[in-house]
Structures are given as C-alpha cells and as structure tokens.
MARLOSE-925138 format. One record per atom (N, C-alpha, C): x, y negated, z. Coordinates in steps of 0.05 Angstrom, whole numbers, plus 5000, padded with zeros to 4 digits. Layout:
# MARLOSE-925138
XYZ...
# end
This chain:
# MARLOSE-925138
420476013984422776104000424776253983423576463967425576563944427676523930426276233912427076073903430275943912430375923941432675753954433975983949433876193943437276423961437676523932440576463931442676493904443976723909443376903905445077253908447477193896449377303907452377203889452977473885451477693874452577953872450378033862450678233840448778303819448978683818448178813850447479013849445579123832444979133807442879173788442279483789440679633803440179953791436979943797435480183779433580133790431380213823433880413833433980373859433780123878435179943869435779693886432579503886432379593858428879423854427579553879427179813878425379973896425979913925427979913938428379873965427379513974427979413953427179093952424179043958422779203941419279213938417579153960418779373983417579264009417879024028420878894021421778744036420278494022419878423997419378293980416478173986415078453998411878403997411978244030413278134049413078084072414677804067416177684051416677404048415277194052412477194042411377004044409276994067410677214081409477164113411077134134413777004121416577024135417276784134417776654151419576274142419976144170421576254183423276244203425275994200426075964179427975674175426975474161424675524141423375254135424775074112423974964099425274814073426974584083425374544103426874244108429174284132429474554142432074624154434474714155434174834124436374934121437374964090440174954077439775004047441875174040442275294029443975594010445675393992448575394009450575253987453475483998454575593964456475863957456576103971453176093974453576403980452376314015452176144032452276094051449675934064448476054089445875904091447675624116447075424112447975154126445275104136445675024162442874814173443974574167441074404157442074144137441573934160438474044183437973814201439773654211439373384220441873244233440273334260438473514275437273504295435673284309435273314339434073074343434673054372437472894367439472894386438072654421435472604407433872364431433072434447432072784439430872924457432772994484431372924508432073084527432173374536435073474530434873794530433873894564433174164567432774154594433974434596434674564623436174864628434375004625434475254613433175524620433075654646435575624660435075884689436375644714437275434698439375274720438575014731438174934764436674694771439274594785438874314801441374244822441374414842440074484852439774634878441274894870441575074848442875294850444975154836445574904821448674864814449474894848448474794857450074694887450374914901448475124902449775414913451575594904452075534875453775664861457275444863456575354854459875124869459975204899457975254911459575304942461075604941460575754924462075984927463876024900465275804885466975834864467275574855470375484840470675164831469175084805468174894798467674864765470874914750469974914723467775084707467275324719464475354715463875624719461575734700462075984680460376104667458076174684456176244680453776304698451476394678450276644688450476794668447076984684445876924668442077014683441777324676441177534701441077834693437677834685435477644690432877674686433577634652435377454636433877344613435377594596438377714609439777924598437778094584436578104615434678424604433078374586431078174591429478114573429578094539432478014538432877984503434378234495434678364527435678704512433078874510430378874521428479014517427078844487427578614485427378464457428978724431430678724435433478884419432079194413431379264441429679564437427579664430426279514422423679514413423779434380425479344366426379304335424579524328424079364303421879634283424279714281422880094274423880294269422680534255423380604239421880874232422381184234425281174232425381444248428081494275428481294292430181314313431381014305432280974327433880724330436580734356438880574343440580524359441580234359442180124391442179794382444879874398446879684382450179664383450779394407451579254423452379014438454478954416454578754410456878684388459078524419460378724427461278744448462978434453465478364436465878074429465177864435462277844443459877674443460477554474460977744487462077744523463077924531465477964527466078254534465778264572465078104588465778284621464278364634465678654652464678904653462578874662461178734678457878664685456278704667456778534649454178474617454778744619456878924603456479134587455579324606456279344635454879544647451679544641450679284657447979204652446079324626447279314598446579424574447379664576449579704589449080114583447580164598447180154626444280254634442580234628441280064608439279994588438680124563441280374561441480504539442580424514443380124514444680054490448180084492448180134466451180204463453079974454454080104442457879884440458779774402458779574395460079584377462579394381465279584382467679364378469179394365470579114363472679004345474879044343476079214369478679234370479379414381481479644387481679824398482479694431483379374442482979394469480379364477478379324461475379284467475079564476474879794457475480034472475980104498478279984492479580064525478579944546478079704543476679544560474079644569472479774550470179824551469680094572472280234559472380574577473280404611475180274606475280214637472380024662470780014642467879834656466580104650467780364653465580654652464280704630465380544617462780654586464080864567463081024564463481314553462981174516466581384513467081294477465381454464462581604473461081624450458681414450458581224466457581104459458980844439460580824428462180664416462680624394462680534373463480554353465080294348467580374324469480184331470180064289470079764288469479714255472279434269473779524263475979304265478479214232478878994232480178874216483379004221483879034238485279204250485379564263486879664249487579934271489379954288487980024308489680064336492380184335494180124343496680304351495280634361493880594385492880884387489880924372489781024345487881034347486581304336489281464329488081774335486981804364488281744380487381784409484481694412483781514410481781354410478681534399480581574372478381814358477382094365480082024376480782444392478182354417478382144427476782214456473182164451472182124418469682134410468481804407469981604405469281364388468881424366466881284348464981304334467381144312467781094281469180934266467480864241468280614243466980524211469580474195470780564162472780384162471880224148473280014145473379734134474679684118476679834098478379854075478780124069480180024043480280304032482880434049484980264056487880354064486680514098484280374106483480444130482880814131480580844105479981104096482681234102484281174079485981274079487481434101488381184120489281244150486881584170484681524159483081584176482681974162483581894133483182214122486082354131488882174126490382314137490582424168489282334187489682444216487082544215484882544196482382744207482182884177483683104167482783164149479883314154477183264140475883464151473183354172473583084173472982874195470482754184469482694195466882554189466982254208466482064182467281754197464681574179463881324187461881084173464080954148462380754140464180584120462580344122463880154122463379884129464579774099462179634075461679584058460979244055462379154048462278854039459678864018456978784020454978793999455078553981456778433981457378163957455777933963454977983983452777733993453377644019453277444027453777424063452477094068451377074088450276824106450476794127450676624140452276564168452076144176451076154202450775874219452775704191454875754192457375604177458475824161460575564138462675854135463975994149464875834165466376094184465576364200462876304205460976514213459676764193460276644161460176964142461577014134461177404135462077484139461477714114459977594087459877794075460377644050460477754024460977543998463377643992464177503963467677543957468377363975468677173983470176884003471277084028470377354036471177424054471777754055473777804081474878034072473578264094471778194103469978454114469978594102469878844105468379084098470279164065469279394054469879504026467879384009469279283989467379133969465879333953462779223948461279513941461379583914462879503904463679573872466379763876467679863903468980043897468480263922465780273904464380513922465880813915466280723886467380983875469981133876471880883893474080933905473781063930472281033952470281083973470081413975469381513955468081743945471081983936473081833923475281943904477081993943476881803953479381813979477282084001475582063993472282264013473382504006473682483980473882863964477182933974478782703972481182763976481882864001480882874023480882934053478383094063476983154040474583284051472183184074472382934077470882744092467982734085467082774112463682714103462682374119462582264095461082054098458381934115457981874142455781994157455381694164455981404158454681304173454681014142453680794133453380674118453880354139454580244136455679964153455579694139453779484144453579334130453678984154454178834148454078584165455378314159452978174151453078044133453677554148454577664170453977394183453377324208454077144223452377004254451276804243448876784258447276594246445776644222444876924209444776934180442076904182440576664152439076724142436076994144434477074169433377254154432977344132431377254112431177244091432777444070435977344071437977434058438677604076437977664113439377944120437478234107434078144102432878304095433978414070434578134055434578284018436978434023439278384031442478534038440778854048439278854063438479154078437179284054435779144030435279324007437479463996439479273989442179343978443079553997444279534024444979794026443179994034441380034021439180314019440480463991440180203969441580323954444580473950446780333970448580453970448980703978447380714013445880994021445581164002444581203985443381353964445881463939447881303957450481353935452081593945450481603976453581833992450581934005451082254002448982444008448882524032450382494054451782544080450682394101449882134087448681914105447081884124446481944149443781934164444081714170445481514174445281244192445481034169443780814175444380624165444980324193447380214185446980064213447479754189445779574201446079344186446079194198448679184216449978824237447678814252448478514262446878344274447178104257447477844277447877614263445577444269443377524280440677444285440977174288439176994283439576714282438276694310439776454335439176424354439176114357435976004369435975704372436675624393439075464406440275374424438475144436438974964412438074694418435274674418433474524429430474474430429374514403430374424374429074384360429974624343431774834343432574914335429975134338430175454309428075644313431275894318429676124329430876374331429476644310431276754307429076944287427177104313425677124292423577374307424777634300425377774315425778104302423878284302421678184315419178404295418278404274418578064263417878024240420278114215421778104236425178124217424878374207424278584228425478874225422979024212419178904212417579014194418479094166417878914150419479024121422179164120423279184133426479294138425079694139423079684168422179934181421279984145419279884131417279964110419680134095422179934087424279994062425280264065425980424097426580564100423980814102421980754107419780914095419181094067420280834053419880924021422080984015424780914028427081114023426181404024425381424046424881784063422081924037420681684026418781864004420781903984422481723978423581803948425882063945427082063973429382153968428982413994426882384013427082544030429082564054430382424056432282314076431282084093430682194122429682004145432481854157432881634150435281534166435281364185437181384209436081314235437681064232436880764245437880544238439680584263441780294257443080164282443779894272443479634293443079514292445679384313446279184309449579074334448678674339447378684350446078394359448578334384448678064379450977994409449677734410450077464398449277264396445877304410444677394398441577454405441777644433443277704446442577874461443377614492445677544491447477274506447577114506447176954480447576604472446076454495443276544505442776414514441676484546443276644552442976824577445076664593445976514579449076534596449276154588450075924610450875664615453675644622454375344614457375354627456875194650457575224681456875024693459274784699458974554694460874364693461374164720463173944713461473694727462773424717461573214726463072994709465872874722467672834703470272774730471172544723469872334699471072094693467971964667468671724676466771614658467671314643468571354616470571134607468170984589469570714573467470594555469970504538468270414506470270244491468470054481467769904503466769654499463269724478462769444476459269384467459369524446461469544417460569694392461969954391462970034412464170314425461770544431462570664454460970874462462170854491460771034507460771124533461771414533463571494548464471754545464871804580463072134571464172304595465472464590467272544608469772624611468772924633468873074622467573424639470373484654470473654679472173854679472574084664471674054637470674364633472074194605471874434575472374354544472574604529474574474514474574794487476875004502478074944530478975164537476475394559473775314556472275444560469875444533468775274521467475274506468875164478469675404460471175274428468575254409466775304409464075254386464475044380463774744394463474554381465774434369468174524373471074454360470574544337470674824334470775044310468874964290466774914301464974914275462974784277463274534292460774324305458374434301459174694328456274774340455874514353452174624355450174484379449874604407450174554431449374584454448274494464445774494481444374294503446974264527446074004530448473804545446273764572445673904593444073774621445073674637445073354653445773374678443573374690445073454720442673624735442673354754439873304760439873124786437073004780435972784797432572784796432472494786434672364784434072064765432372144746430371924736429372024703431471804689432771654690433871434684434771584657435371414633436371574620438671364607441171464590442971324571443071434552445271374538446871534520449371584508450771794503453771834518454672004499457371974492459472204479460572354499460472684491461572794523463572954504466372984524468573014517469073194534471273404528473173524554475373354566476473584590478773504595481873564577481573604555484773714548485173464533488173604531489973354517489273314488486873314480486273394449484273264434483473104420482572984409479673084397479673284390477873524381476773704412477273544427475373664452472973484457471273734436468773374441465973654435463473514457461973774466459173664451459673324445457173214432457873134405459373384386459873294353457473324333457073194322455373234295454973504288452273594286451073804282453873914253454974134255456674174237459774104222459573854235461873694231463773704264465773884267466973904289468973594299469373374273470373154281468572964278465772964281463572734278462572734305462872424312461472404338458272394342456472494353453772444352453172444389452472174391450672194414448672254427448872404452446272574464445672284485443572364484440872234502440872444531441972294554442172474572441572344600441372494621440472224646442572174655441971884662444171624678446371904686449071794677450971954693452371774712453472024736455471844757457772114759459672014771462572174765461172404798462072564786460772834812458472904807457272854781454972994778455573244758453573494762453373784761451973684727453073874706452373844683453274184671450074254666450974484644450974524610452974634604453674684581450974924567448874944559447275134549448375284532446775534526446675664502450175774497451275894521454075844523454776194533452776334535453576604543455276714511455076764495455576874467458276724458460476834454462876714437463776494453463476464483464976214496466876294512466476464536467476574550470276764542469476994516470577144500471177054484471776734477473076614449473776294459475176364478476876064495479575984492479975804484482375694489483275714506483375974533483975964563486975804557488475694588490275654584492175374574490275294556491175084537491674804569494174624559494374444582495274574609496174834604494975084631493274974644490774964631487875014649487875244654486375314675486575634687484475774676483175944666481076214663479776104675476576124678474775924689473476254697471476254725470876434733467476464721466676734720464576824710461576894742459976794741457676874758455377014742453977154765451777254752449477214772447277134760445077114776443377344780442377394809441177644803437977584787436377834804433477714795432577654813433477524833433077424857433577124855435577104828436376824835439676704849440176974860443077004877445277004862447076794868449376864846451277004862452877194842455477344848457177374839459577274842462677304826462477554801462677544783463877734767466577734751467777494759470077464744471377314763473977264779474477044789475676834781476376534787477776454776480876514775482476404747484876484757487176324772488976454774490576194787492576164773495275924776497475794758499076094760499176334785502076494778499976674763497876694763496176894737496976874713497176494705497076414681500776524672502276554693505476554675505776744689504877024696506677224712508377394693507477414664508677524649511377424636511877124641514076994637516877114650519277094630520377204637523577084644524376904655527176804668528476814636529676574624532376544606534776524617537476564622539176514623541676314602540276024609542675884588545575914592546775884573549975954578550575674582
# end
C-alpha cells in the first residue's frame, strides 16, 4: 500500500519521523481502497475502476409507495433527505478515536438548510464555514457563533463583526493574518496550513499540494510566526485539509505532518484535520471506516502528549460522510428518446445539473433507481432536462463527457426515479435557475417515515424579483 503514495512534499525533521511511527505501524491493517481501485497520479488519489455499471443499484430509505406520498405533497424534483440515516452517520462522526477531547465541525457547504444544521446542533456537533453568509445563515437557523469556526478563501465584508460576536477563525493566507492582526491586535486566531500534499475523488476535489491555493504553504511557517510577533497573536488552533474523497492512507500520513507543525507554535491546543472522508455511493464502491481511520491518528497524538507534554484536543469537519448519502434526489421520467439500433436509449428526467452538478463537474457516480415492481430490466443513458449537452446523470466514472450506460428497470414516461447518494454538494452546489428552472424543494423524512417540507419550491417571480426595469431611450 505504501509503495503507491508519492508525497510531493519533503517535510524532513526528525519530529515528522516520530509522529509518522504510529500511523505507520497500522497500514498494513488498513486497505480501504485496494490496489486494483485506485492509483496516485500528481499528487492525487483517482479511482481507476470503470465500476460495474450492470449492477442493479437499489435505494437506501426510498420505495414507490413513499415516492408517491411525497409527490402528493410537493412537485418533482424533490431533494428528500432521511433524519434516521442523518443521525446515524452523525453518532458515526462522534464516536472518532480520540485521545484527549474531540470536536466534529459539519463542513456546513455540504447542505447548508436550516433543518440538517439544526438536527446536528442538537447532536452537539458544530459548524465549519466557508463564507461569512454561511455565518449568517447559520446564526439565522439559531446556531450560536461559538460554535463556528470560519476558514474562507475569502473575507467577509463584515468580518470584524463576525469576530466581535465569537466565531472561531482559521486564516488561510498570510494577507488574511495580516487582516486579522490589524483588527485583533492581541487576538488569538487558528491557521489553516497547506501541508504540500493533498488527495481528493478528482482534481478538482484537492485541496492540498502546490496545484492548489488552500491554506498557507507550510514552508512559510516562519512568516506565520514573524506576522504572530508582529500583532502579538497567539496561535491556538493548527488547520489542515487535505481533499473530498481523500485517500485514507495519505489523510493519516498528512495528520503526522501537522503534529509536526503543531510543535512549531507553542500556543496550540487544537489540532483540526478536515474531513474529506471517502464516501461509497455506488454499490461497488468502499467508504472509509473512521475507527480504523482515526486509531493511529488517536496513538500519534498520544506520543505527541509523551514527547512534548501537550494534550491536544482534535477537530475534525466531515460533510460528504455525514450527508452524501442521507439525502436522494427524487425525480421522474418526462421523455424517452432513441437514436436508432447502434445508438442508445435516453431518458430524459425532470430533474439535471440545475439540481444535481456532480456528474457534469467531475463524472461523479450516482445510483440511478426507478421505482416500480417490474423486474424487467434495459439499458439506458439518462440525461436532464436543460438546454445542455453536459446534462448527463449516466457519464463515465470520471469523465464528465463519456457516456456509460446503467442497467436499470424497463422505463415508462411517469415513472418515479431517484437520484442516490445526492444529500452532500447537490442541493448547496446547483445550477439553480439555469433555463429558469426553478429551486427544487427540499423534504425531510421523519423517523417515522413522514415526509415534511423543509424548503419549498420556488416560483418564476422568486427566480427574477430582484430584477430591475431598463429604460431604453
């Protein structure tokens, strides 16, 4: 397993050996992705499988009988979204080895509406966001800014305010520091550190390495330190996140690395190291384990606390793992075209990339169900409705313009079809709008089974109320 992962960053001290030691001794009881699944090309873990697109996927929480109760009280598309599996992969999240305290972050992004996040704050988990309207958003669904911490590519217009009211900050550049020593001289803030390494589903999903501009690159730690003294800043939180979809493997060895950086700023109690957890959508696909993930992780920070005497309490920001698969798109079929014998068969959804952009972006996989009791089976290219060529929900594992056909049962036009594995980055990362398609409405099932509006759909004066009258001469 070793062997495959090419470090593109040569943290060399003999610290970095030591924090490695423990993680090192648990490898070969670790192999979650397997040789023949996946391979390390620039820095980047790729799944190589073409999958095994024959298989008949099946739903997790969704049958016809509740598509059909849920359409009677809202139009397709509709997100639909399970509070039994919520909880479940959030008491998954809370239970992460630990050795001396733990905090688990919602990588808020993931889904931001105010349901989910309520649901998780009563669960005791907190907030990691991206943007200062995540913030805002977040304070208006009741969630209190200490539970928050905020690591954005961006700074807010308000974001002394923001700070003033007890949001938590990581910065993410040095110019960020900077910003953050002039309005807090005196202030105590995290630092979100680029570790020279990053792995992620695709490229576009890492998020750590030179190729990308996360975080402070950890070779100017010492700049870090020079802008700290300059404002009198105590350095209290260490921030590292390296990918969606990452590699275990490479998230463990990255968690050696920043132990070592830890060890660079004396102030440090926290170490928080992302999420990114690898989540299996499709049948054949694996998910990480996080007990196995976070054992050697709990050990490294053990032998931190013998060497150096410093107990540091982890945090952790899972979104993908907490939603991906909590949450379906519910669809239905509205057209069914052919292009002849050496063609394909295409269905035609009410639904596409102005609700679901994965398989555009970066030829994600989704389980494709229709719901109904034929066993009959075909096989079919399924497409959206937009004007767009690249609205396509059955592309080649990775390739967002390769067509790959799913194996799915006999379709007829009015049949109920869900989109899987669709809670995480669909809803919160839509092309709403596009074609003016309208905002597609959000449900939630109880643990009863009962669905309930949490979002409504929108309507055409929603989509343009902000438009504003021209006057041609």
């Amino acid at each position: 397993m070793l062997k495959r992962i090419l470090l593109i960053v040569t943290i060399s001290s003999a610290a970095n050996s030591y924090y490695l030691h423990s993680i090192n001794q648990h490898q070969h009881r670790y192999n979650s992705y397997g040789d023949s699944k996946s391979t390390f090309l620039n820095g980047v873990t790729v799944e190589k499988s073409n999958g095994n697109n024959e298989v008949l996927e099946t739903s997790r929480f969704l049958n016809l009988d509740l598509a059909k109760k849920i359409n009677s009280i809202e139009q397709t598309p509709i997100y639909v979204y399970d509070e039994k599996t919520l909880r479940s992969q959030a008491s998954n999240t809370l239970n992460f080895p630990n050795a001396y305290g733990l905090t688990v972050r919602f990588a808020m992004k993931a889904c931001p509406n105010a349901a989910v996040i309520q649901l998780f704050n009563s669960m005791g988990i907190n907030f990691d966001t991206s943007s200062g309207y995540e913030c805002e958003r977040a304070m208006k669904a009741g969630i209190l800014p200490g539970s928050m911490s905020l690591s954005s590519q961006e700074l807010p217009l308000n974001f002394a305010e923001l700070i003033t009211k007890g949001i938590e900050f990581n910065a993410c550049s040095l110019a960020q520091l900077e910003t953050f020593g002039k309005l807090f001289p005196g202030g105590s803030c995290g630092i979100r550190f680029n570790p020279g390494t990053g792995s992620g589903g695709t490229g576009k999903t890492n998020v750590g390495g030179p190729s990308s501009s996360f975080g402070i690159w950890h070779e100017l730690k010492d700049d870090v330190k020079i802008i700290a003294a300059k404002y009198n800043l105590k350095i209290k939180r260490i921030h590292t996140h390296i990918g969606s979809g990452s590699d275990p493997v490479i998230w463990q060895k990255v968690s050696g690395m920043s132990l070592s950086l830890v060890e660079e700023f004396p102030d440090v109690t926290v170490l928080n190291l992302g999420g990114g957890y690898k989540v299996g959508r499709m049948s054949y696909e694996s998910s990480t384990d996080l007990l196995k993930v976070g054992a050697p992780v709990k050990d490294a920070f053990i032998e931190f606390a013998n060497k150096t005497g410093r107990k540091l309490k982890l945090e952790i920001e899972p979104g993908t793992y907490l939603v991906a698969n909590s949450g379906a798109l519910l669809t239905k079929i509205q057209d069914l075209v052919t292009t002849g014998k050496d063609g394909h068969t295409f269905i035609k959804l009410d639904s596409g990339m102005t609700e679901v952009l994965r398989p555009s972006l970066y030829g994600a996989q989704h389980p494709i169900v229709i719901h109904k009791d034929n066993a009959e089976t075909s096989k079919y290219i399924v497409v959206g409705h937009c004007c767009e060529s690249g609205d396509l929900f059955s592309c080649a594992p990775g390739d967002p313009e390769g067509l790959q056909e799913r194996t799915l049962k006999k379709a007829n036009i009015g049949d109920f079809v869900s989109i899987e594995g669709s809670g995480a980055y669909c809803a919160g990362m839509a092309t709403k709008n596009y074609n003016s398609f309208p905002e597609a409405a959000e449900v939630m099932l109880d643990l009863n089974g009962n669905p309930h509006i949490i979002r409504k759909r929108q309507s055409l004066d929603q989509i343009i109320q902000n438009e504003v009258p021209y006057k041609f001469k």
